[in-house]
Structures are given as structure tokens and as C-alpha cells.
N, C-alpha and C positions, 0 to 999 in steps of 0.2 A: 504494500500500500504506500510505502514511502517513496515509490517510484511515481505512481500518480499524484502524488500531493507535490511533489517538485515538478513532475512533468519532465521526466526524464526516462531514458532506454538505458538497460544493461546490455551490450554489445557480447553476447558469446563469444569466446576464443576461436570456435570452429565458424563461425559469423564475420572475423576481422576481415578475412580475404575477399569480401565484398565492400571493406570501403577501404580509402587513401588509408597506408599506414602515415603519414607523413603531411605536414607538419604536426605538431601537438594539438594546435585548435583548426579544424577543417567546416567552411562554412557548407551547408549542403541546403538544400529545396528538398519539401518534402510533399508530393499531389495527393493530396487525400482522395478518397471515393467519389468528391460530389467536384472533384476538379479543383480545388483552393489549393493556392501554394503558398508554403508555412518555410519561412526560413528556421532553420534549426543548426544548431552547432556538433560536432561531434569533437569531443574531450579525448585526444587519444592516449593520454596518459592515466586516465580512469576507467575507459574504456564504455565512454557514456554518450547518449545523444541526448543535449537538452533543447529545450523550446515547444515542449507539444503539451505544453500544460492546457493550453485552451481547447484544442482540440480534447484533451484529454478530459475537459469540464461537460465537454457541446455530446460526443458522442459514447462512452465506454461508463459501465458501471465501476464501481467503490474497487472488484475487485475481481479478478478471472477473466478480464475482456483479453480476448487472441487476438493478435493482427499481426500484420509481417510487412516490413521493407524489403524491396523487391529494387536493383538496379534496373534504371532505364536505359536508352540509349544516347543519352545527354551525360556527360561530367558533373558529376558531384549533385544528380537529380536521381531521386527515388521515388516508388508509387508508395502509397501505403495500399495496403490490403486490408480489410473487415468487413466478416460479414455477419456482425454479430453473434459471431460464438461466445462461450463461456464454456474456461476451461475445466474439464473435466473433474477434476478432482475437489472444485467448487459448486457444485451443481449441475456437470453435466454439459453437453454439447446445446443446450437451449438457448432463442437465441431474443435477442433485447428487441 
């Protein structure tokens, strides 16, 4: 939950090799489902993406919302993915 309440991504290790390892702060675009594009930051030294606090107010519940960053065909632009899931181990694949 403390990731939603800052509005921030934990970056998986087996996940890095999809963004810049390089510089330490990399600015990126992120296109959400309904088309909006959200500048966000990624923290390569914590291994974080912040800026999706809003987004993260507008569409995802308290706690279990799945979604995924998907590279585009643009430099340092991602899609987001959601389709309303909730993750399993919180209530199951239902969706908001």
C-alpha cells in the first residue's frame, strides 16, 4: 500500500532490461488506457518509477490493482496496461 500512497513502481530485477539502465534519474511518458500521457520518473538507483500517484487516485483500488508497463516503439514511452484485475491473493481475478 505504501507504493500507492506515494505513487510509485517497484521495478523487478528481471523487469530492468526493459528500461534505460542509465542515467540514475530517466524521465519516461507513460499512455495510460484512455490515451493520457503522465510524465513519470524512473529512480535507477532504487529501482523505482514515481509520478503515477494521480493516476493511481483516478483508477486502481487501496490494494491488489495489476497492471503492467509495456515498451512502445518510441524512446523512453510506455503503455500502461489495466484491465481491472485484482490480484489474486487479495480477492481474486474480479474486476473494479
Amino acid at each position: 500500500m505504501h507504493h500507492y500512497v506515494a505513487g510509485t513502481l517497484y521495478v523487478h530485477h528481471k523487469d530492468r532490461r526493459f528500461f534505460p539502465l542509465e542515467p540514475d534519474l530517466v524521465s519516461m511518458d507513460v499512455v495510460t488506457p484512455d490515451g493520457a500521457r503522465h510524465e513519470v520518473w524512473l529512480n535507477n538507483r532504487y529501482g523505482l518509477v514515481f509520478g503515477l500517484k494521480e493516476w493511481y487516485d483516478a483508477q486502481l483500488p487501496w490494494t491488489g490493482g495489476v497492471f503492467t508497463l509495456e515498451p512502445t516503439d518510441h524512446p523512453d514511452e510506455y503503455r500502461l496496461i489495466y484491465s481491472g484485475d485484482i490480484e489474486e491473493a487479495l480477492g481474486g481475478a474480479q474486476r473494479i
